[in-house]
C-alpha positions in Angstrom: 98.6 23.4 213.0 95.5 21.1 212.5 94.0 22.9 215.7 93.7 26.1 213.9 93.0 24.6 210.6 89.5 22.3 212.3 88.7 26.0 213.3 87.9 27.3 209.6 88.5 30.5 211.1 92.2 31.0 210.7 91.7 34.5 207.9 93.9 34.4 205.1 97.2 36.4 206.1 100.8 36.3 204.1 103.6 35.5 206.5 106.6 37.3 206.4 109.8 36.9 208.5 108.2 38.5 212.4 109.8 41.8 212.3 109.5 41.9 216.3 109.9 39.2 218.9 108.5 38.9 222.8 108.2 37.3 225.2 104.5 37.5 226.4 102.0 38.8 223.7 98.9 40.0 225.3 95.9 40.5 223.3 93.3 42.8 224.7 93.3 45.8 226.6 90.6 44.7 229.3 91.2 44.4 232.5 92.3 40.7 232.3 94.8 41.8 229.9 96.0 44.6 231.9 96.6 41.9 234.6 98.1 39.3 233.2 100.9 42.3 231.4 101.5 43.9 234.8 101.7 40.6 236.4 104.2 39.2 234.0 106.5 42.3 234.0 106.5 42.7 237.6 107.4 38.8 238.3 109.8 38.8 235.5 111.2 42.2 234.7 113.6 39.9 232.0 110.6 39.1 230.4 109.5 41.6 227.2 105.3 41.7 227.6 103.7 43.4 224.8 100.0 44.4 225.4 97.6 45.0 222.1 94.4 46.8 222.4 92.7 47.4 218.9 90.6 50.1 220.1 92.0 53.6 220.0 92.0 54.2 223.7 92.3 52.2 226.7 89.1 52.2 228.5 86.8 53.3 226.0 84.1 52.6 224.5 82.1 51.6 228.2 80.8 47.9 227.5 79.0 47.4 230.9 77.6 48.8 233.8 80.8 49.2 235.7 79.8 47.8 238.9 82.6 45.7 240.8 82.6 44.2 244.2 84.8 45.7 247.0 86.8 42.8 248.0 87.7 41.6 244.2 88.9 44.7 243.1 91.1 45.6 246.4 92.9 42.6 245.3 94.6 44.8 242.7 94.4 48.0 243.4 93.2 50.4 246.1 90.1 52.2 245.0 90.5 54.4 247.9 89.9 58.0 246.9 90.7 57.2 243.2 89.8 59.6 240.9 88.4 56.1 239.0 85.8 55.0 241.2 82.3 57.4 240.5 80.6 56.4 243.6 80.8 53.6 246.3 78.2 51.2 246.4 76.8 50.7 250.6 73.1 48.9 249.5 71.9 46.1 246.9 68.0 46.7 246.1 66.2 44.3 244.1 63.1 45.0 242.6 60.4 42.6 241.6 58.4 42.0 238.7 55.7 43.8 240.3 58.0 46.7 241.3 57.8 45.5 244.9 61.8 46.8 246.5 63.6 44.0 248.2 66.9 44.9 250.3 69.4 42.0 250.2 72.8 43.8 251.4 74.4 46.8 253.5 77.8 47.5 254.2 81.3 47.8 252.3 79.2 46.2 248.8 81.5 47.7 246.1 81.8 50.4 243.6 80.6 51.9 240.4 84.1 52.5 238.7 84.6 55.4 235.6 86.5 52.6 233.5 87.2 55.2 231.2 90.0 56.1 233.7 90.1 52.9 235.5 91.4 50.7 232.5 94.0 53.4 232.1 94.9 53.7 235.7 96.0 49.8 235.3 97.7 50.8 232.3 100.1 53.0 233.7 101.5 50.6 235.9 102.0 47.6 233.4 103.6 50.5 231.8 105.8 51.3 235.2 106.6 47.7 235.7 108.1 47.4 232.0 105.1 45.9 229.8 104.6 48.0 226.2 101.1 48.7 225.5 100.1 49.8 221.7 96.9 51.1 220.8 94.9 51.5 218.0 96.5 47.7 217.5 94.8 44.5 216.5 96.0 40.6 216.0 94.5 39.4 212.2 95.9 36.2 212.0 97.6 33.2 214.5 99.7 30.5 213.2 102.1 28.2 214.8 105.9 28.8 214.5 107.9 26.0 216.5 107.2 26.3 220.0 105.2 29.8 219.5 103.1 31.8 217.5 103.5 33.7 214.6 100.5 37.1 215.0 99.9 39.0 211.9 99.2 42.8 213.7 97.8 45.6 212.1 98.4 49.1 213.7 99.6 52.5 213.2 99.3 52.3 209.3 101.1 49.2 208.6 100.7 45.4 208.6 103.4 43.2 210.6 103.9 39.5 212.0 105.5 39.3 215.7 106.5 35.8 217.2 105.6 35.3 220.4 106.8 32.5 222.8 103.0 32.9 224.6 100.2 34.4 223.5 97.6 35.7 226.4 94.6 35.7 224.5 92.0 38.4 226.5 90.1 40.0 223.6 86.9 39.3 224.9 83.1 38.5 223.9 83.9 38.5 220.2 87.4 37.2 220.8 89.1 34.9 217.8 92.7 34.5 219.1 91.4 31.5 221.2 89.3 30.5 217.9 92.0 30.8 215.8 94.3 28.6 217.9 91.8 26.1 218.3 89.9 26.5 221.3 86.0 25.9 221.1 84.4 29.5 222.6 81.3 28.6 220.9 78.0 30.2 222.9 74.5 28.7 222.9 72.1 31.2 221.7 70.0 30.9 225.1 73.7 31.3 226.9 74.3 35.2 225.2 72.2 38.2 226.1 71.8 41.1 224.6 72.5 44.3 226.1 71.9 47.6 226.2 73.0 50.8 228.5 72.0 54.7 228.8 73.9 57.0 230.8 71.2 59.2 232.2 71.0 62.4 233.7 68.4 63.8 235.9 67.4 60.5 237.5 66.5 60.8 241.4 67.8 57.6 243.0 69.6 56.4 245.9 73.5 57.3 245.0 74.8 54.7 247.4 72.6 51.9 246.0 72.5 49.8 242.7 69.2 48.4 242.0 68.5 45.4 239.9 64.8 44.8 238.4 63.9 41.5 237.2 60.4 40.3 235.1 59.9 39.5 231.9 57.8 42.9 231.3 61.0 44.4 231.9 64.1 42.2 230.4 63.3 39.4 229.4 66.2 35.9 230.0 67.9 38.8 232.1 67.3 41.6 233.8 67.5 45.8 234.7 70.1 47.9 236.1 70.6 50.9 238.1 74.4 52.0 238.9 74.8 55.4 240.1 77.4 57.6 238.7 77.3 61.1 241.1 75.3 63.7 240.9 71.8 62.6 239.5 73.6 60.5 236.8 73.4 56.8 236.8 73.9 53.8 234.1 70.8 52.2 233.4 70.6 49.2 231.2 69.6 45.7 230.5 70.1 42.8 229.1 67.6 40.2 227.2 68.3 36.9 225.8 67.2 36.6 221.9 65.0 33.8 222.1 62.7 35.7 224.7 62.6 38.7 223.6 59.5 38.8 221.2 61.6 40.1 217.9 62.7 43.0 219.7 66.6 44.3 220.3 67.7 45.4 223.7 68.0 48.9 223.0 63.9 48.8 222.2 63.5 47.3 225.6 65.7 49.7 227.4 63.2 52.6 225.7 60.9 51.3 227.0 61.9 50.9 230.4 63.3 54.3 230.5 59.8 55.6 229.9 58.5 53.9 232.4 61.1 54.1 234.9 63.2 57.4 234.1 60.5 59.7 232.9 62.6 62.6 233.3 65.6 61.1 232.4 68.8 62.9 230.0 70.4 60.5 227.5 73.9 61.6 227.1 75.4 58.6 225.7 74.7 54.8 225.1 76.1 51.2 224.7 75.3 48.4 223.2 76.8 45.0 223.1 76.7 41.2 224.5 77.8 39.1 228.1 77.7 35.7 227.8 76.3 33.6 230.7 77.6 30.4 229.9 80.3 28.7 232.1 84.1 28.9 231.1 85.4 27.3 228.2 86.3 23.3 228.1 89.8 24.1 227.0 91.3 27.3 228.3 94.7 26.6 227.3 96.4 25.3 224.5 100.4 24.9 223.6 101.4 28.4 224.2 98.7 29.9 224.1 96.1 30.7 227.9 92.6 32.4 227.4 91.3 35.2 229.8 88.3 36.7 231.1 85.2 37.2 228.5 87.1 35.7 225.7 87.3 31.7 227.9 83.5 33.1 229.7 84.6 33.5 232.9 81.5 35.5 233.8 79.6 34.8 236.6 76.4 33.2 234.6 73.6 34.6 237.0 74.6 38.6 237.5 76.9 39.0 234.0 79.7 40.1 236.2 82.9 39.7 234.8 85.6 42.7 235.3 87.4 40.7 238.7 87.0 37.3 237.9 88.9 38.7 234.5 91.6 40.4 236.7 91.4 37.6 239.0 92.1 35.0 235.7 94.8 37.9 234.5 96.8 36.7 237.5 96.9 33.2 237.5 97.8 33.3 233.8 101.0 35.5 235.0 101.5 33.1 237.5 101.4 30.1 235.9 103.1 31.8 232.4 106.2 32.5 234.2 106.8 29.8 235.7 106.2 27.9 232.1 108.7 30.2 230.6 111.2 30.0 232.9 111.3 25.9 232.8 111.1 26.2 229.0 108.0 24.3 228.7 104.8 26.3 227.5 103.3 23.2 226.4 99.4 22.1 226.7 99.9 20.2 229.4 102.2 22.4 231.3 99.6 25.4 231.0 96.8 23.1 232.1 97.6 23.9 235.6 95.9 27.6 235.0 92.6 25.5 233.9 92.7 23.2 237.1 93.5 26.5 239.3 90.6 28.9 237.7 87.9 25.6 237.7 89.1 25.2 241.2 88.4 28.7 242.5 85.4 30.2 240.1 84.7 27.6 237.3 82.9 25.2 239.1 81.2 27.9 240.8 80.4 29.2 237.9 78.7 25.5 236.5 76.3 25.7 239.5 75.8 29.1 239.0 74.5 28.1 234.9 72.3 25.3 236.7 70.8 27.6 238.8 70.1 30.0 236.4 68.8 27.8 234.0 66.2 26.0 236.7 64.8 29.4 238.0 64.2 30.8 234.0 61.5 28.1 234.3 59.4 30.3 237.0 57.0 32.7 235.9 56.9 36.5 237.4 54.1 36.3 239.5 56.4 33.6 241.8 59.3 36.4 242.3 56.7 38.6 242.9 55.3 36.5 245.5 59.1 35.5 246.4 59.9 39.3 247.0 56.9 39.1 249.5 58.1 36.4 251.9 61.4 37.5 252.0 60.5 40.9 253.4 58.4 39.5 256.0 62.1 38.8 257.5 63.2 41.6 259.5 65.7 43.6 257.8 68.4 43.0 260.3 68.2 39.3 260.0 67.9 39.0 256.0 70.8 36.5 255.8 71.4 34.5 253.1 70.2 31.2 255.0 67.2 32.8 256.2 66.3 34.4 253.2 67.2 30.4 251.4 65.3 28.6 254.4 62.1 31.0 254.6 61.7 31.0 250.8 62.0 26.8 251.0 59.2 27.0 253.8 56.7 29.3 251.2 57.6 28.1 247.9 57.7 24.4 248.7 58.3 24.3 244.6 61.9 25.8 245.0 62.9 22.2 246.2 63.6 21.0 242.0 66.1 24.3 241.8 68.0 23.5 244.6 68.6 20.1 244.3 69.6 21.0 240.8 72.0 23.5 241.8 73.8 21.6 244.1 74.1 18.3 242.2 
C-alpha cells in the first residue's frame, strides 16, 4: 500500500498465511477500545471483535490522573456505588500563580475513577456481549490484504498474522497502527507535554475537590493537579511542555512541587508519560482502518482530558463500523462519516480550544494572578461562566486579542 510505504514506519515483518480471521480487530485496551469492542459485539453479536492490549493487564499501569466528568462517563456506565470510582468529585478549585484559590464549580462535577478496576470493569462486559480480549498482546506490523489488513501479533510466546476486515486502531499516545496505515499523527513539540504523577499519602486536602495550580514556577506550558483518592491519598502531578521547561523533566518539577506543596507527603507509587494537546488528526480514517481516542488526539487541548471523549469516539466508531460492514463497504470514503460526526461534536471544539490555549500561553503569571483577583470579587453564588467571561473583559481590557482569536 503506498500509504503505509510514504510512512517509513511499516517494521520489517514476514508474512505468513493469517492463522486467525475477524471481523473487527481492535488495538488497544483503553477505554476507547473497550468502547468500540463492546459496542460492536453488542450491535452485531454475528460480528467476531477481537480486542488486543499489549500490556499484561487491563487497566494498568495508571497513565493519568483519573479524573472524568459526571455526565460523559454516565453515558456508558453507571458509576453509582462502583467499586471503580475512589471518590466523587462535588468542587473545582483553581489555584493561581500566586497560590491565590479560586472556586469555579459545585455540584454533580465528576469523579476520580480507580482505572485499575475501571478498565476492567468495561472489560467484562465486551467480554459478556461476545468481544475476545487478549492480553499481554501487541500488533508489530500492518499491511494491506484485499479489502483488509493483514496484523502481524506477537503474544503469549509466539508470533502470528490475523486478517482483519477493520482494524480499530486505539493504542494511544505512542500509537503506530494509524502510522503504519498511513495516517499523519505527527505532534508539534510545543503541542506534547510532559507529565508526571505521585500517588501520595498523608496529604490533608479537600476529598470532594480536585484542584488545579497554574504558573510557570509551578508547570511550566501546563499545569498542577490534585485528584483525591479516599482517605488522605490523592494523585498529584503535572505536566510541562519541553520547550519551557528550562532543561528539566517533569518528574524534577513534580519534586519540586511536592516539597513545596505536600511537605508531609508518602510516595507510594509514580507515573510518568505524555498527553498531547493538539487537535485531532486531519485524517482519522483510512480504507478499513478508524483511529480512536489518544492515538487520532482527541484530547481536549486546554485540560489534557481525554478518557470520555475516547469512549465517546469508541462509539461512533461501532456505530459507523457496523453499518460499513454490513453494506460491504469499509472504504475511505464510507468511514469518513465517523470524521465528519467526531469534528462535528468535539473536534471543532477541540480547534478553538488549541486557539485558546495557544493565545493565553502568551500571558505572564502576574495577569492570572491578578485574573484570580477579579474573578473573586464576584460573589460566589453568581460565578457563572458569563460573569466570570464578562467581569474579566471589564478588568483585563487585554483579553479582547484571545477572544477574538478563539472564536474566529
Amino acid at each position: 500500500m503506498s500509504g503505509v510505504e510514504k510512512s517509513g514506519l511499516q517494521p520489517e515483518v514476514a508474512w505468513p498465511e493469517a492463522s486467525r480471521r475477524v471481523d473487527v480487530l481492535v488495538v488497544g485496551g483503553g477505554p476507547g477500545g473497550l468502547i468500540a469492542a463492546r459496542e460492536m459485539a453488542t450491535r452485531d453479536r454475528g460480528l467476531s471483535v477481537l480486542l488486543l492490549e499489549r500490556d499484561r493487564a487491563i487497566g494498568a499501569p495508571v497513565r493519568c490522573g483519573e479524573g472524568v466528568g459526571s455526565g460523559g462517563l454516565s453515558e456508558f456506565i453507571d458509576p453509582k456505588g462502583a467499586p471503580w470510582v475512589s471518590r466523587k468529585i462535588t468542587k473545582v478549585i483553581f489555584w493561581a500563580p500566586d497560590g491565590t484559590e479560586v472556586r469555579v464549580a459545585e455540584g454533580d462535577v465528576g469523579y476520580v475513577l480507580d482505572r485499575t478496576r475501571f478498565e476492567p470493569a468495561l472489560a467484562t462486559e465486551a467480554g459478556l456481549a461476545g468481544a475476545e480480549i487478549l492480553i499481554g498482546t501487541e500488533a508489530t506490523g500492518l499491511r494491506r490484504d484485499g479489502d483488509g489488513w493483514l496484523v502481524a501479533v506477537r503474544g503469549g510466546g509466539r508470533e502470528y498474522v490475523i486478517r482483519a476486515r477493520l482494524v480499530i486502531a486505539a493504542d494511544g499516545v505512542d500509537g503506530m497502527v494509524a502510522r503504519w496505515a498511513g495516517l499523519d499523527t505527527r505532534v508539534p513539540s510545543r503541542d506534547m507535554e510532559s507529565c508526571a504523577q505521585y500517588l501520595l499519602t498523608n496529604v490533608n486536602v479537600d476529598q470532594d475537590a480536585i484542584y488545579l495550580h497554574f504558573g510557570d514556577n509551578v508547570a511550566p506550558g501546563g499545569y498542577a493537579w490534585v485528584f483525591p483518592k479516599g482517605g488522605e491519598s490523592a494523585n498529584i502531578g503535572l505536566g510541562t511542555v519541553a520547550l519551557r521547561a528550562g532543561g528539566r523533566n517533569a518528574r524534577q518539577w513534580l519534586d519540586d512541587y511536592v516539597q513545596s506543596y505536600f511537605p508531609t507527603g508518602i510516595r507510594v507509587s509514580y507515573t510518568v508519560g505524555g498527553v498531547i494537546v493538539h487537535p485531532t488528526i486531519r485524517r482519522t480514517v483510512t480504507d478499513a482502518l478508524i483511529t480512536v481516542g489518544d492515538a487520532a488526539h482527541m484530547i481536549n487541548p486546554l485540560s489534557g482530558g481525554g478518557i470520555v471523549n475516547a469512549m465517546k469516539a469508541g462509539r461512533l466508531a461501532a456505530e459507523v463500523g457496523v453499518a460499513a460492514l454490513c453494506a460491504g463497504d469499509v472504504s475511505a470514503a464510507r468511514l469518513e462519516r465517523y470524521h465528519d460526526a467526531w469534528m462535528t461534536s468535539l473536534g471543532d471544539d477541540h480547534i478553538r480550544f488549541h486557539k485558546l490555549k495557544d493565545a493565553l500561553s502568551k500571558f505572564d503569571d502576574s495577569f492570572f494572578d491578578k485574573l484570580a483577583k477579579t474573578v473573586n470579587g464576584i460573589a460566589y453564588e453568581k460565578r457563572t461562566l458569563r460573569r466570570i467571561f464578562g467581569s474579566a473583559l471589564m478588568h483585563h481590557p487585554t483579553l479582547l486579542p484571545v477572544v477574538a482569536k478563539y472564536f474566529v
